[in-house]
MDAnalysis code that builds the backbone (N, CA, C; Angstrom):
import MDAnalysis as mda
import numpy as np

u = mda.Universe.empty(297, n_residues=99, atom_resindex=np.repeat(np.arange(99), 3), trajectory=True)
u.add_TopologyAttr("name", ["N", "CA", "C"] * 99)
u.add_TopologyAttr("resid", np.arange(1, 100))
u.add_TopologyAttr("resname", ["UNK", "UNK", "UNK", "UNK", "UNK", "UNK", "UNK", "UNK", "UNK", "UNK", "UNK", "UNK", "UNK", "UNK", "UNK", "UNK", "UNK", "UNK", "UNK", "UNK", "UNK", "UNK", "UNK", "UNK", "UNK", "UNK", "UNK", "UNK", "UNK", "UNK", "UNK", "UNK", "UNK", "UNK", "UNK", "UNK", "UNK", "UNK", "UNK", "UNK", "UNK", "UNK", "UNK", "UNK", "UNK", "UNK", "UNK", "UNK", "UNK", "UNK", "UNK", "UNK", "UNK", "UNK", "UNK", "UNK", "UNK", "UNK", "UNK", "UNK", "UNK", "UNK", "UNK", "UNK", "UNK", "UNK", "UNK", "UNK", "UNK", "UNK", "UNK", "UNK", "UNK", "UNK", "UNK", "UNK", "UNK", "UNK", "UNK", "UNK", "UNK", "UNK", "UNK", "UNK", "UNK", "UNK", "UNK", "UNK", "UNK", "UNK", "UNK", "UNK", "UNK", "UNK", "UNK", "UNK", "UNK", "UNK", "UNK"])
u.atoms.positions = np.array([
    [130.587, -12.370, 72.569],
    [129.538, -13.129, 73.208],
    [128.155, -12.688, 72.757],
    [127.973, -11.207, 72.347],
    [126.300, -11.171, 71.953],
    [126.242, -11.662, 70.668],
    [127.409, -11.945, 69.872],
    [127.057, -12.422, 68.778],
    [126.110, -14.118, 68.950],
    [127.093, -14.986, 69.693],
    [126.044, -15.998, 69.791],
    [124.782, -15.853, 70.989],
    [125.003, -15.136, 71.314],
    [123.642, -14.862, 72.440],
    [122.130, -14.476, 71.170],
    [122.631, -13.656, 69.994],
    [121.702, -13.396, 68.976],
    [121.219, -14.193, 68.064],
    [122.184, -15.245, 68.228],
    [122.103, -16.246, 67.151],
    [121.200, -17.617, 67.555],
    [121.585, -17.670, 68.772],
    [120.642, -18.906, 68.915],
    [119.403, -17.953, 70.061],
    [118.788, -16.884, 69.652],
    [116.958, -16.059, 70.064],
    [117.185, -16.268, 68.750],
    [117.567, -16.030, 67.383],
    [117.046, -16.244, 66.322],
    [116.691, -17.650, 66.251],
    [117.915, -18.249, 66.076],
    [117.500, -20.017, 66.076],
    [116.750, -20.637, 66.769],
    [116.319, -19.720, 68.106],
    [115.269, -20.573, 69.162],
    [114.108, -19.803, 68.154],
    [113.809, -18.552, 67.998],
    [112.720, -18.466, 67.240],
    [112.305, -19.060, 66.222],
    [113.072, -19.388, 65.169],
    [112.873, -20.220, 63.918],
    [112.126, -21.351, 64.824],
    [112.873, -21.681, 65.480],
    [112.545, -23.411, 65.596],
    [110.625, -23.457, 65.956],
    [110.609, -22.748, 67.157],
    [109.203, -22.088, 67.611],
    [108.593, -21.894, 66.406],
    [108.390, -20.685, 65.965],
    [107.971, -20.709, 64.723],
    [107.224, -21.736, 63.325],
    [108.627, -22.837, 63.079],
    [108.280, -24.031, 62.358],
    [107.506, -24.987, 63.226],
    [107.193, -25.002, 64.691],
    [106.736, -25.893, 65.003],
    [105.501, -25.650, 65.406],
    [105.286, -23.894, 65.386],
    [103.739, -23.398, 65.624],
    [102.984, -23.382, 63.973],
    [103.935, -23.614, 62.864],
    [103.427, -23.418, 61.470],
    [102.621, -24.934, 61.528],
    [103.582, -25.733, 61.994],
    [103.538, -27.128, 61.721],
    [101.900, -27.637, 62.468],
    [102.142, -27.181, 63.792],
    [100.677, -27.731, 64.408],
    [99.650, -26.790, 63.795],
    [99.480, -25.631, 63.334],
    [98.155, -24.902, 62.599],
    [98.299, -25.797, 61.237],
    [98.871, -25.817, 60.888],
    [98.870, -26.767, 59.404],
    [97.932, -27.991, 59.675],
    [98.435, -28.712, 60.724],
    [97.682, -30.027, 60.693],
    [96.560, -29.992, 61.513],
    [96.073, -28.808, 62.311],
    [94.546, -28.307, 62.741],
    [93.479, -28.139, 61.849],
    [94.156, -27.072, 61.353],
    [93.185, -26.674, 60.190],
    [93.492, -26.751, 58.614],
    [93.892, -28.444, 58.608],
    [93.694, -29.112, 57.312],
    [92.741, -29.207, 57.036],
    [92.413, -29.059, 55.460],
    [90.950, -29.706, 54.907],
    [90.567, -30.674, 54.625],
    [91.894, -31.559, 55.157],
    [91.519, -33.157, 54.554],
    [92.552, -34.315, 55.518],
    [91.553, -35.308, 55.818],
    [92.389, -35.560, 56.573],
    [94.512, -36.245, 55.642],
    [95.172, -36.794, 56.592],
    [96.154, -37.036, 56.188],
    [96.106, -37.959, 54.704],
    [95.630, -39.166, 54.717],
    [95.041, -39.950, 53.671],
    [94.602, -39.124, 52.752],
    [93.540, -38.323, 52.451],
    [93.648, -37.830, 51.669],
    [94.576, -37.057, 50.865],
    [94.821, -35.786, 51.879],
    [95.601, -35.106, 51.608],
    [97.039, -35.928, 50.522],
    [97.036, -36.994, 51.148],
    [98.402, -37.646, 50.485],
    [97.945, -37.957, 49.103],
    [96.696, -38.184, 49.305],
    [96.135, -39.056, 47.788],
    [95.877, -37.979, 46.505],
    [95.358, -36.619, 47.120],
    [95.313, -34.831, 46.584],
    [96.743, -34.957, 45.863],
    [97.575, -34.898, 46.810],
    [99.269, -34.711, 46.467],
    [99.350, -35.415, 45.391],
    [99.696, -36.984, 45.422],
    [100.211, -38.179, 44.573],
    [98.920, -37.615, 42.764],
    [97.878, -36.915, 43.322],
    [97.428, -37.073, 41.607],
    [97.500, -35.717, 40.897],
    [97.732, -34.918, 42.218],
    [98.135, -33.658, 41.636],
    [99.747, -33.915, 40.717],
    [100.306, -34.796, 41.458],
    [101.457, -34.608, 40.927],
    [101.788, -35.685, 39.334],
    [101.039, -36.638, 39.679],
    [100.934, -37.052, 38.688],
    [100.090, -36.099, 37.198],
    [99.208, -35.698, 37.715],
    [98.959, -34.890, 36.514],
    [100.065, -33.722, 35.877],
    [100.207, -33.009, 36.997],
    [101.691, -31.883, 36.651],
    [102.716, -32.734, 36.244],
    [103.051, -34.100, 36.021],
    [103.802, -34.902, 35.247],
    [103.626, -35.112, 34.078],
    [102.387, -35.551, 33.680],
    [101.566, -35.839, 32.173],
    [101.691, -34.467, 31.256],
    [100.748, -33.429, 32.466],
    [101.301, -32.000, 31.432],
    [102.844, -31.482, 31.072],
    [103.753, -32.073, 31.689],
    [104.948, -31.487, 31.464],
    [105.264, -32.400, 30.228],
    [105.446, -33.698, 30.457],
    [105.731, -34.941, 29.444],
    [105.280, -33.805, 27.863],
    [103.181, -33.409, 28.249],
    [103.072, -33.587, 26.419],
    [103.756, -32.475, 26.405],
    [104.530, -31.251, 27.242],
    [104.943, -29.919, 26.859],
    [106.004, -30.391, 25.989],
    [106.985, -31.191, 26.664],
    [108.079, -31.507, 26.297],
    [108.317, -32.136, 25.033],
    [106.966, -33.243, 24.734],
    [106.231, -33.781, 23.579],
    [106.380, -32.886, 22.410],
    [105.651, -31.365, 22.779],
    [105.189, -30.904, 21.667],
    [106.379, -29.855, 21.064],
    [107.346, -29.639, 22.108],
    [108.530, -28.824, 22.127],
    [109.330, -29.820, 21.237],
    [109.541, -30.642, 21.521],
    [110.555, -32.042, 20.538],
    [110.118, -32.059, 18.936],
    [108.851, -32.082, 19.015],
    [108.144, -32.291, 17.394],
    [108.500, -31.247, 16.722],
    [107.862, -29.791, 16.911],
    [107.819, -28.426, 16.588],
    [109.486, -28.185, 16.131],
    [110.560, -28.909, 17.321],
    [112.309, -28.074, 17.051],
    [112.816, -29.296, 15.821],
    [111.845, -30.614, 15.574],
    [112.595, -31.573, 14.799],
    [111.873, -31.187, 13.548],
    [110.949, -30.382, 12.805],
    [110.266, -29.635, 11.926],
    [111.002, -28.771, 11.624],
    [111.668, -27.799, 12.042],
    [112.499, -27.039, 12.103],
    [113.607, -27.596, 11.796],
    [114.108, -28.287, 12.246],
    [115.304, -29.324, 11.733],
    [115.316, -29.946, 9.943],
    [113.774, -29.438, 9.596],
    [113.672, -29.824, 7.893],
    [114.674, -28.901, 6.745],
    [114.546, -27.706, 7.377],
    [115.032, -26.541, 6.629],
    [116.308, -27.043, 6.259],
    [116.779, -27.066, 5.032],
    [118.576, -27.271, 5.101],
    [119.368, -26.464, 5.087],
    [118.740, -25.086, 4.542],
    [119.170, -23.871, 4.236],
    [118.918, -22.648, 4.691],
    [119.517, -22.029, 5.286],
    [119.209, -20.800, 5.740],
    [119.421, -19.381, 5.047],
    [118.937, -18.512, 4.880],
    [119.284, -17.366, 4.101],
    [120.007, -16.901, 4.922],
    [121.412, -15.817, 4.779],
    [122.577, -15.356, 5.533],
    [122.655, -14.432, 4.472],
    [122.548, -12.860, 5.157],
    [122.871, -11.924, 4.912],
    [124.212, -11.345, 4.572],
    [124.893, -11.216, 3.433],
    [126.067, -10.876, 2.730],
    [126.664, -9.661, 4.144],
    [127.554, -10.075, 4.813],
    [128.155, -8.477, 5.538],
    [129.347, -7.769, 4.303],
    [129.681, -8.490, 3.870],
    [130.739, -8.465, 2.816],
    [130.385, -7.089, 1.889],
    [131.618, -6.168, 1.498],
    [131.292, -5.053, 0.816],
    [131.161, -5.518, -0.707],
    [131.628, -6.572, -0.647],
    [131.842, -6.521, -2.231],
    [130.415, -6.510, -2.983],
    [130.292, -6.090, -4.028],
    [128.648, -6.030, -4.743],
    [128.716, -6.721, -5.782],
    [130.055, -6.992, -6.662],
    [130.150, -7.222, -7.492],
    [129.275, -8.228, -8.780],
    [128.667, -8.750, -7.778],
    [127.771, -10.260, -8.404],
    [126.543, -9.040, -8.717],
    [125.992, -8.678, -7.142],
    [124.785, -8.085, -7.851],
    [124.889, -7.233, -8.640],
    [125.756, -6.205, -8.935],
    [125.846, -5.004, -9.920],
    [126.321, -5.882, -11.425],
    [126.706, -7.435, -10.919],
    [126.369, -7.964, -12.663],
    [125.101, -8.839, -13.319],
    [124.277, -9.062, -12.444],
    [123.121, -9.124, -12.674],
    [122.078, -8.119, -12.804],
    [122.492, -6.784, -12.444],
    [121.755, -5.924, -12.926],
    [122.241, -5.359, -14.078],
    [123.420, -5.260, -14.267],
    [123.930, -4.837, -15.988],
    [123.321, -6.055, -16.667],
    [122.788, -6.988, -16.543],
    [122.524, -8.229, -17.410],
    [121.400, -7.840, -17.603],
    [120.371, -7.565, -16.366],
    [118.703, -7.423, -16.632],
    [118.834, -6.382, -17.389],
    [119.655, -5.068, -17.626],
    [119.350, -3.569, -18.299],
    [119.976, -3.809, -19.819],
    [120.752, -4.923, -19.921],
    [120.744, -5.342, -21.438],
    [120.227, -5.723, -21.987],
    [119.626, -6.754, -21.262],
    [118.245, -7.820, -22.000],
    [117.297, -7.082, -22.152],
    [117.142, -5.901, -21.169],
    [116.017, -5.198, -21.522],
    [116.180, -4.384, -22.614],
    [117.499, -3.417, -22.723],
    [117.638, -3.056, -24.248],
    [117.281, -3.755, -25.140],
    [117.693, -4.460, -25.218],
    [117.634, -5.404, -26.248],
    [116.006, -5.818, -26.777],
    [115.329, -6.370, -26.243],
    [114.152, -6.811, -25.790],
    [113.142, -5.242, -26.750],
    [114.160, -4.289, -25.921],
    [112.838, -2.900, -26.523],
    [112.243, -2.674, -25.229],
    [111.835, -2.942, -24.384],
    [111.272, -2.822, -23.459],
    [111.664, -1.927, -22.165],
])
């Protein structure tokens, strides 16, 4: 039994609470309701426009990126074999050469 005896002094407090938030809210607004609604509707419309060009400029920038066809990928592979024959190639030509 004290379990719901605790539960609804919490729930009676909440409720109190939201309804003492609720009347200071609409006392000491700075504007009346009309406004306030009209504040809201262009605030939000603007935080719409800025998200749109974010999203805008995020789309352009990742489809630029999308030009590349090729990526460089780092060999994990032990084998060397290619490069250790391009360097016997450059140290011949260079014999050769004199140089």
């Amino acid at each position: 039994m004290a379990n719901k005896n605790d539960s609804f002094i919490l729930l009676t407090g909440l409720l109190i609470g939201a309804a003492a938030g609720a009347t200071a809210g609409l006392l000491l607004a700075p504007f009346s309701g009309k406004e306030a609604r009209k504040k809201l509707c262009e605030g939000s419309e603007d935080l719409k426009s800025r998200i749109k060009n974010q999203l805008e400029n995020i789309c352009s920038s990742a489809s630029c990126s999308s030009e590349i066809t090729e990526v460089p990928v780092k060999s994990t592979s032990k084998n060397t074999s290619s490069g250790s024959k391009s360097s016997k190639i450059k140290k011949r030509t260079q014999k050769k050469s004199g140089t």
